[in-house]
N, C-alpha and C positions, 0 to 999 in steps of 0.2 A: 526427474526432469532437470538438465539443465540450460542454463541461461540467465540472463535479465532476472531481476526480482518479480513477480507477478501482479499487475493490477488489479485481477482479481483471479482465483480460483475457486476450483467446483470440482468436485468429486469426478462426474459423470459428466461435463461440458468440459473441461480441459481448464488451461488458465489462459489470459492475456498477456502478454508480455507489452512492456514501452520498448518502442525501435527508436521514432527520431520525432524532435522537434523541430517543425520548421517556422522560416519568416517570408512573406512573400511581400517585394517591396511594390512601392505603387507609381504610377506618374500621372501627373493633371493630364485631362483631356478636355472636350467641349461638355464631354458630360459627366465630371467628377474625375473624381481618382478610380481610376483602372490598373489591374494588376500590370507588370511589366513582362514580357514574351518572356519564358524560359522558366525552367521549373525553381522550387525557392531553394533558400540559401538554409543551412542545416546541420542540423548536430545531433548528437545522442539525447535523448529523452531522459530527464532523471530530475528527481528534487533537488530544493539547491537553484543558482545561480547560473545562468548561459548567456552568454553575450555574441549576437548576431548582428553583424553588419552595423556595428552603432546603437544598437537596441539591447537595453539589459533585460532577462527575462527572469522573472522568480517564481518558481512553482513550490508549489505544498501536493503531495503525494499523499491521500486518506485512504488507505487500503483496507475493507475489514470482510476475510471471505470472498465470496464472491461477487461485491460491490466495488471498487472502488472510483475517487473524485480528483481532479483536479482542478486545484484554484492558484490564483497568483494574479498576476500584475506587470506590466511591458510597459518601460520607460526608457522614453530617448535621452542616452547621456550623451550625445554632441551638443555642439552651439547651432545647428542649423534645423529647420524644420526637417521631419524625414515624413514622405507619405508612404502608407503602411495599407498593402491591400487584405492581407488576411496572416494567422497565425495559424501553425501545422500540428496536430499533434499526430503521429502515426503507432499503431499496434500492430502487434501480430496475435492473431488466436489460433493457439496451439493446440495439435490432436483434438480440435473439434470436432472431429467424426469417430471418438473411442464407441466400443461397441457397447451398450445399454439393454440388459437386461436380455443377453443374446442376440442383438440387435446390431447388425453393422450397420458403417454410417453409409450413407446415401448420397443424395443431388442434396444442393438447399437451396432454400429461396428466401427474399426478402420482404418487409415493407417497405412500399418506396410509400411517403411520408409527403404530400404537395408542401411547397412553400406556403401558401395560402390558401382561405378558404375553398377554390375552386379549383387550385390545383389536383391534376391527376392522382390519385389515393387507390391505394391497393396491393396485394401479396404479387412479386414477379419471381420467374426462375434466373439464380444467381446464374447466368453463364460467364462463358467469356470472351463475349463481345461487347460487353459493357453499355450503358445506357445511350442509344445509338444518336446520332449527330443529328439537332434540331434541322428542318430543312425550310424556316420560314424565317431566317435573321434574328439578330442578336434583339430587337425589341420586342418584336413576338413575343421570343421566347423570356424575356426580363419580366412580361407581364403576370407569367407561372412561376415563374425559377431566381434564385437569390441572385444571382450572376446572370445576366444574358449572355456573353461570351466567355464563357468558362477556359479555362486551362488549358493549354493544350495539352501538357502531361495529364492528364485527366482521361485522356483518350481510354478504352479498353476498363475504364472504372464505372459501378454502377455507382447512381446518385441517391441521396433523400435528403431534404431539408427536416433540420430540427433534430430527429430520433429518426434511428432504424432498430429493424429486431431482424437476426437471421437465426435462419433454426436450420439442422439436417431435416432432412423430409423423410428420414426414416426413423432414427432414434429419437426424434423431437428437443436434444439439446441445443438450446439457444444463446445469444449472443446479442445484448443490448450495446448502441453507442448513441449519445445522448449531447444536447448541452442546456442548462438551464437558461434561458434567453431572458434578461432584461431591458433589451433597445438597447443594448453597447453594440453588439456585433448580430448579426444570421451565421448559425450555424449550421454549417455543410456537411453530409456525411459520407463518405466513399467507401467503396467496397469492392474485393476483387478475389479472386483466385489466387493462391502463389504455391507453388510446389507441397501440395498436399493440408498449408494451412491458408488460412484466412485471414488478408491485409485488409483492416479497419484504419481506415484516417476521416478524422475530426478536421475542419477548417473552422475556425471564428473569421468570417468575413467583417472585414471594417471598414474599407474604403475609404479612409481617410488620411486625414496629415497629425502627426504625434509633433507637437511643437517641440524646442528645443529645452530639455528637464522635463518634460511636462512628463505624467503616467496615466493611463490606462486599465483599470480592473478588469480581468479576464472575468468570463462569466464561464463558472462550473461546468467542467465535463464531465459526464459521469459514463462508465461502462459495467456490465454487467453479465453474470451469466446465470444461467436455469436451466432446466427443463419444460418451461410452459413459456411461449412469448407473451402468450396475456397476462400474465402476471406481471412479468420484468416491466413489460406498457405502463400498468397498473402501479408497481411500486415507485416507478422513475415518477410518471404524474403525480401519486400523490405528496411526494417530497418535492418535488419541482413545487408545485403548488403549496404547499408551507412555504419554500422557500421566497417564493415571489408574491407572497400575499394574495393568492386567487381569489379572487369572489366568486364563492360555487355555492354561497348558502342562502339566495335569493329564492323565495316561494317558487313552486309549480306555475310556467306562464302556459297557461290556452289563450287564446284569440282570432279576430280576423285582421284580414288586411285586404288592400284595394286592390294587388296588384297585378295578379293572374286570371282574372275575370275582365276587369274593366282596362289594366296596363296604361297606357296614357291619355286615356278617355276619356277617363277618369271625374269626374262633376262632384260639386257640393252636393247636389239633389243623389248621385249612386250610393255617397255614404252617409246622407242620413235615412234613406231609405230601407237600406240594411242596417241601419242603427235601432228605426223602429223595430224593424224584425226582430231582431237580436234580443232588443226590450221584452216582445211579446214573448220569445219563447227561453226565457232565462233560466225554468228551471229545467227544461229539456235541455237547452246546446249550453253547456258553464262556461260562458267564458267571462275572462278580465279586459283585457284589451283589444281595441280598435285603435287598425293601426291605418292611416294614410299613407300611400306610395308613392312613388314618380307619378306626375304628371299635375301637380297643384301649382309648381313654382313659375313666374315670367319668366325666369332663364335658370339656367343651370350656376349655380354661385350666389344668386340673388334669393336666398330660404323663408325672407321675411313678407316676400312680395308675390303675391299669385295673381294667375291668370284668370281670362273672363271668365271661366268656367267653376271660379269660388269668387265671387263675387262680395262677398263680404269679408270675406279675408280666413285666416288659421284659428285667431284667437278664438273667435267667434264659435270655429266649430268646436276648438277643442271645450269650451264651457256648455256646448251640448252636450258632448260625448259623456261628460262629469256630471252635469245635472241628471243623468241618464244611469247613473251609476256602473260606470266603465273608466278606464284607465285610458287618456288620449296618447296614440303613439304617432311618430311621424320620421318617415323617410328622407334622410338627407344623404349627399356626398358629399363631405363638409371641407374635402382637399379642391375639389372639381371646379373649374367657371369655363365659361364659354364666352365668345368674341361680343356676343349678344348682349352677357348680362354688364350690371353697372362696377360691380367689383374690378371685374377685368378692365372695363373705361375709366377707372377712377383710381384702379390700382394696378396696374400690368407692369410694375416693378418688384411685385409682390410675386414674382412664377418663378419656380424652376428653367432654368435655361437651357439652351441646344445651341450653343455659341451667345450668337446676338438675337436667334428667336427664340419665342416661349417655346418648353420644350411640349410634347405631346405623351398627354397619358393612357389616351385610350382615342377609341374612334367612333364616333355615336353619331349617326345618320339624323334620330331626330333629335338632335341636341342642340345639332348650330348647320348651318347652312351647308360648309363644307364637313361636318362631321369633326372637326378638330376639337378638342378637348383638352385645356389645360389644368396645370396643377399651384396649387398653392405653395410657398413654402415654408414648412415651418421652423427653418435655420431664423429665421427673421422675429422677431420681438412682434413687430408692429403684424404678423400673422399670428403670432400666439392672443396678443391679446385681442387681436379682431375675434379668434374663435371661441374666448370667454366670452364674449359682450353676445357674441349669436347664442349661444347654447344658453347663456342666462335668458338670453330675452324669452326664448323657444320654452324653457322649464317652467319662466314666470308667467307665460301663455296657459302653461297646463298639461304640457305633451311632457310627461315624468318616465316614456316609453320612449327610446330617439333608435333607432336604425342605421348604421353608417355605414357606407355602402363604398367602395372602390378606394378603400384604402390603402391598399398597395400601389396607390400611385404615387405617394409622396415618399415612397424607399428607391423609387427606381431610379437606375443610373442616370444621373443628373445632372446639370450645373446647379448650386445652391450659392445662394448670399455668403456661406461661411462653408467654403471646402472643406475645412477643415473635418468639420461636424464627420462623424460615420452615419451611413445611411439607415440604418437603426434605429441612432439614436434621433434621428429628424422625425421619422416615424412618430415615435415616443413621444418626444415632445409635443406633439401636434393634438395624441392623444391624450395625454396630461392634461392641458389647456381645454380641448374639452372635457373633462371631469372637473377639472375646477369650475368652469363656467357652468355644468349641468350640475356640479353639486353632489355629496355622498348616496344622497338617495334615489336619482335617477336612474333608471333602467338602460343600460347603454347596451345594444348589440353587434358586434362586429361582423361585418360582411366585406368577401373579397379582401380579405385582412391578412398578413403574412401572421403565421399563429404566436409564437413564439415570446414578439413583441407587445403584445397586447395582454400577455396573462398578470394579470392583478388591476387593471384597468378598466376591463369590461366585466361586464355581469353573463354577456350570453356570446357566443359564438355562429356562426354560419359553419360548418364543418364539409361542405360538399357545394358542388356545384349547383344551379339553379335546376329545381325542376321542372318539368315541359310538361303537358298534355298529348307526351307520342313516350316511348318506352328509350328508343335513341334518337340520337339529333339527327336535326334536321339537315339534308344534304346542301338546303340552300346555304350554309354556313359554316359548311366544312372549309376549315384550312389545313395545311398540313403540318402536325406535329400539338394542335392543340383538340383533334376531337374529340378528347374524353374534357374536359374542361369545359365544353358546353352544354347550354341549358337537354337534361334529358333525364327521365327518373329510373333509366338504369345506373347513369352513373351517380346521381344523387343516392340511391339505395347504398351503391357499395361503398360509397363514402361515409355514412352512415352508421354503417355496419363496422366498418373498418376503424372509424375513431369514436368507436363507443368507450374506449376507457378514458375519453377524456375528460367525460360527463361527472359533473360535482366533483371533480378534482381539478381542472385549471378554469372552468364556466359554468354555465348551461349549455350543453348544445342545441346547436339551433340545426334542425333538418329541413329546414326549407317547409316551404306551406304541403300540406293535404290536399290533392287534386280529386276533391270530392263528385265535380261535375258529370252529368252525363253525357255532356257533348264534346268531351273531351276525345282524342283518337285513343289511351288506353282501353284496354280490355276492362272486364271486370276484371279478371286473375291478376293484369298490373296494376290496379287501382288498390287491392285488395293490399299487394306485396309491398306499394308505397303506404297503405298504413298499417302494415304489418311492422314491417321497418322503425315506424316513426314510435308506434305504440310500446313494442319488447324493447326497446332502448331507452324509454322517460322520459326524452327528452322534452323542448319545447313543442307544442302542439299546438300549429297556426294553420287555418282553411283563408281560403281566398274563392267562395263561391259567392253568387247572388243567392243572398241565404231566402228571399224572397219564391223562388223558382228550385229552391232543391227540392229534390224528389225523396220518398219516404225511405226506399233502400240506400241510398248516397246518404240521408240524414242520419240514420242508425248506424250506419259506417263511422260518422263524424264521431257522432254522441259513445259510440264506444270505444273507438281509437282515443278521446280524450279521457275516458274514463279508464281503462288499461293502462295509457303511458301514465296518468296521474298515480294509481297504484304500486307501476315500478318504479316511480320518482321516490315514494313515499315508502319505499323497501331502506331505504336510508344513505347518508353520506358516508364515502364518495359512492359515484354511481355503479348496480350490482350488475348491469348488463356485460355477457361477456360472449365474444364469437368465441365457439368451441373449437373451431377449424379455422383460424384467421388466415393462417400461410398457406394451407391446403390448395387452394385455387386462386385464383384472383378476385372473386366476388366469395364470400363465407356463406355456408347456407346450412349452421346450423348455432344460434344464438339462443341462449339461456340466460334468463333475469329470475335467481333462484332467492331465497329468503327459507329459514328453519321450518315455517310452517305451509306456506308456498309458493306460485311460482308461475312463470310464465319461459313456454319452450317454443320458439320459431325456426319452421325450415323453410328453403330459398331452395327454388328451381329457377337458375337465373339464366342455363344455357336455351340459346335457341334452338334443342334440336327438335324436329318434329315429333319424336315418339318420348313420352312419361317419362320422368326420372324417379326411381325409386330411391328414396331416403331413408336409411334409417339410423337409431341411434341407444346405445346402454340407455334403458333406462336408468340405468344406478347411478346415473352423473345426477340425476337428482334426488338421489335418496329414495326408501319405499314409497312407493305410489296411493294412494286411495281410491280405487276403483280405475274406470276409465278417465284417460284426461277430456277435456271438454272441448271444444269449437269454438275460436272466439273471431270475431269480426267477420264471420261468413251471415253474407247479407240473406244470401237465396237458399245456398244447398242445405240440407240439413245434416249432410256426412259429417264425419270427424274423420279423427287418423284410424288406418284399420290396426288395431292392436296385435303383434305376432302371437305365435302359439307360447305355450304360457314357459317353456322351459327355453327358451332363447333369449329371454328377459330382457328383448327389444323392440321399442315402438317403432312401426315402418310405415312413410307415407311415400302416395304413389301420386306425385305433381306433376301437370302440365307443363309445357315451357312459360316460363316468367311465373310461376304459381306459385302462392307461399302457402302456409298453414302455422296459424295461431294454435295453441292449445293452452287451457287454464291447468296447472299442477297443482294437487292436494297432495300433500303427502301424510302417510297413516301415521300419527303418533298420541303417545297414550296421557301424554301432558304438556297443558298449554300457561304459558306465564303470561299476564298483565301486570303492568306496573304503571302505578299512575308518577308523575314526573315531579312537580311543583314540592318541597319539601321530602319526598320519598326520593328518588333518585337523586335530585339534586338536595345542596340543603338547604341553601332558600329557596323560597316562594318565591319564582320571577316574576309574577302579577302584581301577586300581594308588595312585594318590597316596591315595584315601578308605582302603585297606585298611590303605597302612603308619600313616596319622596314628591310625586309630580301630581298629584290630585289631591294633597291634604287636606283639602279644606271641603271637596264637594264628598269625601269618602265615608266621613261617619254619617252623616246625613243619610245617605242613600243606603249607608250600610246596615240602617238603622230600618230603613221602606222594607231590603231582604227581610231580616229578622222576624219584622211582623208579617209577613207575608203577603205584603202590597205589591212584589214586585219580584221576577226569577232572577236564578244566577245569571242568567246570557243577559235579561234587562240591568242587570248589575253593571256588569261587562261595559254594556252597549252606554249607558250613562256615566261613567265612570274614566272609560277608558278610549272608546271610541271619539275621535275629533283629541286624544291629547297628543297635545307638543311636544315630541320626546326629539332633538334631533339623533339624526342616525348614531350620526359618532358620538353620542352621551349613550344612548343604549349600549353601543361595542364595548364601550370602556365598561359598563356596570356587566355585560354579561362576561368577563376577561374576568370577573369577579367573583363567580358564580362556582361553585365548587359541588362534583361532584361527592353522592355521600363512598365514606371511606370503602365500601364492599361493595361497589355500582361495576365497577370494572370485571370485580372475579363475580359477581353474577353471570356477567354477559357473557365472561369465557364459559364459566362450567356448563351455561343452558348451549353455547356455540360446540362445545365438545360432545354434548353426549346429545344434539339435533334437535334440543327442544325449544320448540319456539318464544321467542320475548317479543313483546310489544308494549313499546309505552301509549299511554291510554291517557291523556290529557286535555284535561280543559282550557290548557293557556295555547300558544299559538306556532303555526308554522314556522314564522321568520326566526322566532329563539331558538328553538328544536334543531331546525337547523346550522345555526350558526355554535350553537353549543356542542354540535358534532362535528363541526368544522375545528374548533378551540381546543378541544380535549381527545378529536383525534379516535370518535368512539362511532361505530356503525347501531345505529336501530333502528328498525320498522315501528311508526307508530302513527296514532289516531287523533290529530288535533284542528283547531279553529283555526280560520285562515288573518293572517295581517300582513296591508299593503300599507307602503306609505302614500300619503297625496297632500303635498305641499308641505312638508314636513311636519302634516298629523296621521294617528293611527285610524284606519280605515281597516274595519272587522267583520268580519263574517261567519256565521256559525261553520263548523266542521261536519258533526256529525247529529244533528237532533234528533230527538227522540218523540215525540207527543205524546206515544203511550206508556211515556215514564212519565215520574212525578219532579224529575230533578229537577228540570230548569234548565238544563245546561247546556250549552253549544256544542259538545260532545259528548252523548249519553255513555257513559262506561258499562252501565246494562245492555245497554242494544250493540254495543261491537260485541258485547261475551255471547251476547245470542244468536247474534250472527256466524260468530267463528263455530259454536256448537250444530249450529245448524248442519256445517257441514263435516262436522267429527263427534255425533251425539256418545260415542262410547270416550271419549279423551275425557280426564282430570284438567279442570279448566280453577287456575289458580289469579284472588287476584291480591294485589299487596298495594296498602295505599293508606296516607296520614289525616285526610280529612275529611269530616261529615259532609261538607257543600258536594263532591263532585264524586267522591268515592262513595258512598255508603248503597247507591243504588248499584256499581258493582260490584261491590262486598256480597251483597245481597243474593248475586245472580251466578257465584263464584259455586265452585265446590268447597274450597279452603280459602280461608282467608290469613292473610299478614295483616296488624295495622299498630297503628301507634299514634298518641297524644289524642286530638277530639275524633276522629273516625272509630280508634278504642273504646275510648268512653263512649260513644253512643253506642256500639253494638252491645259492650257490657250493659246499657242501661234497658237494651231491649232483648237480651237476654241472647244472643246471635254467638256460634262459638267460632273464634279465631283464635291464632297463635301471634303472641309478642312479637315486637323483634323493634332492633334500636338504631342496627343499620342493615343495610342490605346483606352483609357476611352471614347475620343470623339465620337470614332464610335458605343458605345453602343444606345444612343439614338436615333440614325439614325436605325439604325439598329433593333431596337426596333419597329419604326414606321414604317417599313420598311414590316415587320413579321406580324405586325397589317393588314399590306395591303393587303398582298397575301392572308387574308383567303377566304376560298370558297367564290364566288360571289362577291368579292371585285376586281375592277382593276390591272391588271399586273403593277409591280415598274419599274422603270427606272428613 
C-alpha cells in the first residue's frame, strides 16, 4: 500500500491514512460564537507543527497497530483575540471492503451516536445522501445535536456526536472514530463515501474565542479498526474511562420514583404511601432508593421551596425516607428557572442570552404560563457558587441520590457572561460546582445530558430517551425531525440496547424507569421487552408504579427484572452486556451478558410486522450449553425458546412483533473456582486494615464478644463497621493501595482461557470489589455484602446469608458452593481462601481446597485435606491437573 504513514492498521480492515487538518474560524453573534459561512482553512495532517490562519497547532501522532491517538494543543500567536469554532481532523480508510475469509465487502452502516441523553441512537445505512437536512430550525435541532446549524460543506456527510463505528455489512471489518471528551470541546464525527474508500473526519467543536497567547488542549482522538464494532465501543470506553476518571464503580442502584405514575401530581401523602409499601414488602421488591420527581417544587429554579402539595417541606421528607431505611433521591433541573420562580426575579442577570432577552432552553407548558424556560449560566462565578450552596443544602437535607435533568441546556448556542468560554466547558463547569456542593459521595444522575461531558463527574447516566406507557410516541407531539427523541419505550429500548458498552465503563447506565403498571397502553409482549432490555443489560433498575395497587404478575416482573439486572451487574467491571448484531438493523435483537460459568441471552422482535419473526442464533457464542436454556421474566406463558434439532447447534425463537425472550445460560463445565478475596486475592484484608485504622478502639472489645461467641461475624461487621466515618476520598486513597496478590492476574487468565469459571466469594463489600476492578483494571464475577454511603458513614447490608450455616456471615461461602452445585452436581467445585471467620464453611462444602495461615491451621487441626499455596500462582498447577482429571471417563478430584 502506498501513501500517508497509517493511523492505524489491520490485517483484515485495511489501514487509516491522515488527509488534512483543519481550523474553522468563528464570529460573535446574539448567541455566541458561530462558525463562519464556508468551509475551514487547511493543511496536511501530520505530527509536528501547523500554523493556520494565526493559530499554531501541535499534534503528537500515538500509533500502535491498529489503534491509533491524537493529542496536542491550539494556541493563538497573534496580539488579537481570534474566535475559533471548531478544529478538523480528516481520514481516509483504506480498502475497507478487502475480502475476509472469502468474503467480499459489501454496503456499511453506522452508529449514529445522539449528542445526548435523548438524542436519536441507533445502527443506520452509510448511503449517499448523508444525514438529511433538519426541517424544524436551527434551535430544534441544538436541543439533540452539538451544532443546531451545522456546516454547510457538511451537506451529503453522515453525522454522530462523540464516537462512531462503521463496519462492512458483509465482512464485518470495522472502523472506530472517536474523541475522549473532557468539557473543552463536542466532538463531531462525519462520514461519507469517496471513490471506493471511506472519509472519516473528527470536528472538536469549541465555539469560542482563543485570546491573544493564550492555548487550548485538544482532547484525544482516537481511531481504530477490527473486526467486531463491539469490541472497538468497548475498548475506546474503557480507555476513555481511565482516562477521564469515570465513576463506574458505584454499587447496583434498584428503586422507585414518583414520576410516571403520579408526573406532577405528585403529593407528600403519594410518596409516603409508597414508602410504607415499599417498607412492608422489603424483602420481596430490594430496593435502595426513593426518588422524588418533578412536581414538589413553587417554581421551576426555586429547589428549596415546595408547593401546597408537600406542605412540610423536602427535609422533612427526606428524614422519613432514612428513618425508613432507604436512600432519599430527588429531581432537579439545576441549569432551569422560570419567569415565576424567585431566582429568575432576584437574579435575571444570571441567564444565558438571545441578544438583550433571556435566551430559551426548552418550552414546558406546565412550567410557566407562557411555557418559556430559561437557563442559567454557568460562565458566571456568582452561578457556580449559587449551585454549591443548593446541592450542599439538598445532600445536608439527606437526598445523597440527586437527578439532573435538562442539562443540555446550558451548552446550547448562547449569549454567555464570558464568550469567550467554549460551550463545553460551560457545561463542565456547571457540573463541577455541583459535585463540589453535593460532595464525593453523592449519587449524581445525568439526564438529557450531552454524554461526553459529564464522564468522570456523574455516577449514573440516562442513556435513551424517556420511556412512555404506549410502544411509540405519541402523535399528539410529533414534530419534525425530532420523533425518535421522544418519550416511547421502542425508542428507549434501542437506545439501550445500543449503548450497552457504556455500562461500568464511563457510568451506570440509567434505562429509564420499568413500566410495570397494568394500565399502561403496552402489551404484555412490550412490558416484557422493556424489562428484558433493562435486566440483560445491568443496568440501573428503577419502577415508577403505585407499588400500593400493583398486581401480582406486573410484581414478579419487577421482583425479577431487578434480580437478573443485579446478577449481570455483578458478572463484573466493566459491564459484560454485548449486542451481538449491533449494526445489523437499527434496533439489535440479539444481546448476550455472558460470564465463564453463565449467562444471560436476549432476543428482540422489534419490527412491526404482523406475522412471527423467527430468530435464531450459534449457540456456540456461548460456549457448551447444560441442558435447556430457561425462561426468565415470562410472567404467564410457561414456554421457553423451542430448542433446534440437536445437529444445527442452534437455539431458535419464534416472537411476535414487539416480543422479546429472556433465557438463563448454564453452561456444562467440569470445574468451578471460588476465591475468597480479603487477604487471598488481594493482600491486605480491606475490612480488617479499614477496621484497626478507623475503629481502634471499639475493635478489640467487640472482637473479643466474636471470639467467645456472644456475637456473629455479620454482628461483628454491623458494630464495628456499620455507621463508621470513612470519607469517600480517604477510602480511594487506601484502596489505590491495596495490592493484588502477585499470581491473581495469571489465575484469572488461565481459568478465562481454558472457560472455567472464577468467582470471588467474599465477606467484605460491593463498593471496594468494585472499585478495585476499576483500579487494577481486572474483570470478576463475585458474591459480596452491600455498602452505601449516608452522610458520609458506612451503611451495610448483608449479601448473601445463610441460616442454615453456622458461620455468621453476611455472605455464606457454603451456600453460593451449594448453590452453583446445585446446578452442575457432576463439576469439581474448588474453593481457595486464607481465613477461618468466612472461609472455613466453604472450605468445608468444597471438593479441594487451597488455604493458607489461620484457615490452614484450622483445617490441619480438624484433620480436613487441603493443598498449600502462598500465592495465587501455586494453584495454577494443581489446578491444571486437576482439569486434566475431570475429562470424560476420568475419575471425579477430591
Amino acid at each position: 500500500m502506498s501513501g500517508p504513514a497509517a493511523i492505524a492498521a489491520h490485517q483484515h480492515a485495511g489501514r487509516v491514512e491522515p488527509v488534512r487538518l483543519g481550523v474553522r474560524l468563528g464570529e460573535a453573534t446574539a448567541r455566541g460564537v458561530d462558525a463562519v459561512n464556508g468551509p475551514p482553512l487547511d493543511a496536511p495532517l501530520h505530527a509536528g507543527e501547523v500554523r493556520l490562519g494565526g493559530l499554531d497547532i501541535f499534534l503528537e501522532i500515538d500509533s500502535v497497530g491498529p489503534v491509533g491517538h491524537i493529542r496536542g494543543q491550539i494556541q493563538n500567536r497573534t496580539d488579537q483575540p481570534i474566535a475559533v469554532a471548531a478544529l478538523v481532523f480528516g481520514f481516509r480508510w483504506k480498502r475497507a471492503g478487502v475480502e475476509v475469509a472469502g468474503r467480499a465487502s459489501g454496503s456499511y452502516r453506522f452508529l449514529r451516536n445522539g449528542w445526548q441523553s435523548w438524542s436519536f441512537n441507533g445502527a443506520l445505512d452509510l448511503d449517499d445522501a448523508g444525514t438529511p437536512e433538519f426541517p424544524s430550525g436551527a434551535w430544534l435541532r441544538g436541543l439533540h445535536h452539538a451544532v443546531g446549524n451545522p456546516p454547510l460543506d457538511r451537506s451529503g456527510w453522515h453525522e454522530s456526536d462523540l464516537v462512531t463505528v462503521i463496519a462492512d455489512s458483509t465482512t464485518g471489518v470495522s472502523c472506530l472514530a472517536a474523541v475522549m471528551e473532557r468539557g473543552r470541546s463536542f466532538g463531531i464525527v462525519y462520514v461519507r463515501r469517496a471513490r471506493g474508500d471511506l472519509e472519516v473526519e473528527i470536528e472538536l467543536r469549541f465555539d469560542g474565542i482563543l485570546a491573544a497567547g493564550e492555548k487550548w488542549p485538544l482532547e484525544p482522538v482516537r481511531v481504530a479498526l477490527g473486526e467486531d464494532p463491539s469490541v472497538l465501543l468497548e475498548d475506546y470506553a474503557e480507555q476513555y474511562g481511565r482516562f477521564a476518571g469515570a465513576r463506574a464503580a458505584a454499587p447496583f442502584v434498584a428503586g422507585w420514583c414518583s414520576w410516571y405514575h403520579f408526573l406532577h401530581r405528585v403529593s407528600e401523602d403519594d410518596v409516603l404511601r409508597n414508602l410504607d409499601a415499599l417498607t412492608r414488602v422489603r424483602d420481596e421488591i430490594p430496593v435502595e432508593v426513593i426518588q422524588l420527581d418533578d412536581g414538589y417544587q413553587r417554581a421551576v429554579g426555586d429547589w428549596l421551596e415546595t408547593n401546597e402539595k408537600f406542605p412540610r417541606g423536602i427535609a422533612r421528607l427526606a428524614e422519613e425516607i432514612r428513618a425508613a431505611g432507604f436512600t432519599p433521591g430527588l429531581w432537579t433541573a439545576p441549569f432551569c428557572c422560570v419567569p415565576e420562580s424567585q431566582i429568575y426575579r432576584d437574579h435575571s442577570d444570571w441567564l444565558l442570552t438571545d441578544g438583550a432577552e433571556p435566551f430559551r432552553g426548552l418550552v414546558h407548558p406546565l412550567w410557566s404560563a407562557d411555557g418559556s424556560v430559561h437557563v442559567l449560566d454557568p460562565s458566571r462565578d456568582e452561578v457556580l457558587q449559587h449551585l454549591e450552596r443548593l446541592f450542599g443544602e439538598l445532600v445536608a437535607m439527606g437526598f445523597t441520590y440527586l437527578k439532573l435533568d435538562f442539562l443540555y441546556s446550558a451548552a446550547m448556542q448562547a449569549g454567555a457572561a464570558d464568550p469567550a468560554l467554549p460551550r463545553a466547558t460551560r457545561l463542565r463547569r456547571g457540573l463541577e460546582a455541583i459535585r463540589r456542593g453535593a460532595g464525593e459521595e453523592a449519587f449524581l444522575l445525568g439526564c438529557g445530558c450531552p454524554m461526553g461531558v459529564a464522564v468522570g463527574v456523574v455516577d449514573g447516566m440516562r442513556i435513551g430517551p424517556d420511556v412512555a406507557p404506549s410502544w411509540r410516541a405519541s402523535d399528539a407531539f410529533a414534530i419534525a425531525g425530532i420523533e425518535e427523541t421522544l418519550p416511547s419505550t421502542r425508542s428507549a429500548v434501542r437506545s439501550v440496547l445500543t449503548r450497552a458498552w457504556m455500562h461500568r465503563r464511563l457510568w451506570l447506565n440509567d434505562p429509564d424507569c420499568l413500566m410495570a403498571c397494568e394500565d399502561a397502553e403496552l402489551s404484555e409482549h412490550e412490558a416484557r421487552t422493556l424489562a428484558t432490555a433493562i435486566a440483560v443489560t445491568g443496568g440501573m433498575t428503577v419502577f415508577s408504579d403505585d407499588v400500593p395497587a400493583l398486581g401480582a404478575d406486573r410484581r414478579r416482573l419487577l421482583v425479577e427484572t431487578i434480580e437478573v439486572a443485579r446478577q449481570v451487574d455483578a458478572i463484573g467491571l466493566p459491564g459484560a452486556s454485548r449486542a451481538l448484531d449491533l449494526l445489523d438493523g437499527e434496533f439489535p435483537s440479539r444481546v448476550l451478558a455472558p460470564s465463564a460459568d453463565t449467562g444471560f441471552l436476549a432476543v428482540f422482535a422489534a419490527s412491526d410486522d404482523a406475522t412471527n419473526a423467527t430468530l435464531s442464533i450459534d449457540a456456540r457464542v456461548a460456549g457448551p450449553l447444560q441442558g435447556v436454556p430457561s425462561p426468565r421474566l415470562d410472567t404467564k406463558s410457561p414456554a421457553g425458546p423451542k430448542l433446534p434439532a440437536a445437529e444445527d447447534n442452534h437455539l431458535v425463537f419464534s416472537l411476535a412483533p414487539h416480543e422479546s425472550s429472556l433465557v438463563d445460560l448454564v453452561r456444562d463445565v467440569p470445574l468451578f473456582v471460588f476465591c475468597d478475596f480479603d487477604g487471598t486475592f488481594s493482600v491486605q484484608d480491606v475490612g480488617s486494615t479499614l477496621a484497626r485504622r478507623h475503629a481502634g478502639k471499639e475493635r478489640p472489645r467487640v472482637w473479643s464478644r466474636y471470639e467467645s461467641g456472644e456475637i456473629t461475624a455479620w454482628e461483628y461487621n454491623m458494630e464495628v463497621l456499620d455507621g463508621l466515618r470513612i470519607p469517600k476520598s480517604v477510602l480511594d486513597e487506601f484502596l489505590h493501595t491495596v495490592e493484588l496478590d502477585p499470581g491473581a492476574r495469571d489465575l484469572l487468565s488461565w481459568c478465562e482461557a481454558r472457560g472455567v469459571p472464577f468467582r470471588i466469594v467474599s465477606d467484605g463489600f460491593d463498593w471496594n470489589l468494585n472499585r478495585l476492578q476499576q483500579i487494577h483494571a481486572v474483570r470478576f464475577a463475585y458474591d459480596a455484602n452491600q455498602l452505601r454511603y449516608d452522610r458520609g458513614r458506612w451503611r451495610l447490608a448483608p449479601g448473601h446469608p445463610n441460616p442454615d450455616c453456622g458461620c455468621g456471615t453476611g455472605t455464606c461461602k457454603r451456600g453460593r458452593i451449594e448453590q452453583a452445585r446445585k446446578l452442575r452436581p457432576d463439576a469439581t467445585f474448588v474453593h481457595i481462601g486464607n481465613g477461618r471467620v468466612s472461609d472455613l464453611c466453604g472450605a468445608l462444602a468444597a471438593d479441594v481446597v487451597f488455604a493458607k495461615d489461620t484457615l490452614a491451621t484450622w483445617l490441619e487441626q480438624r484433620g480436613e485435606e487441603f493443598e498449600r499455596f502462598e500465592t495465587l500462582g501455586d494453584v495454577i498447577p494443581e489446578l491444571e491437573r486437576i482439569l486434566e482429571g475431570r475429562l470424560p471417563g476420568l475419575p471425579r478430584a477430591r
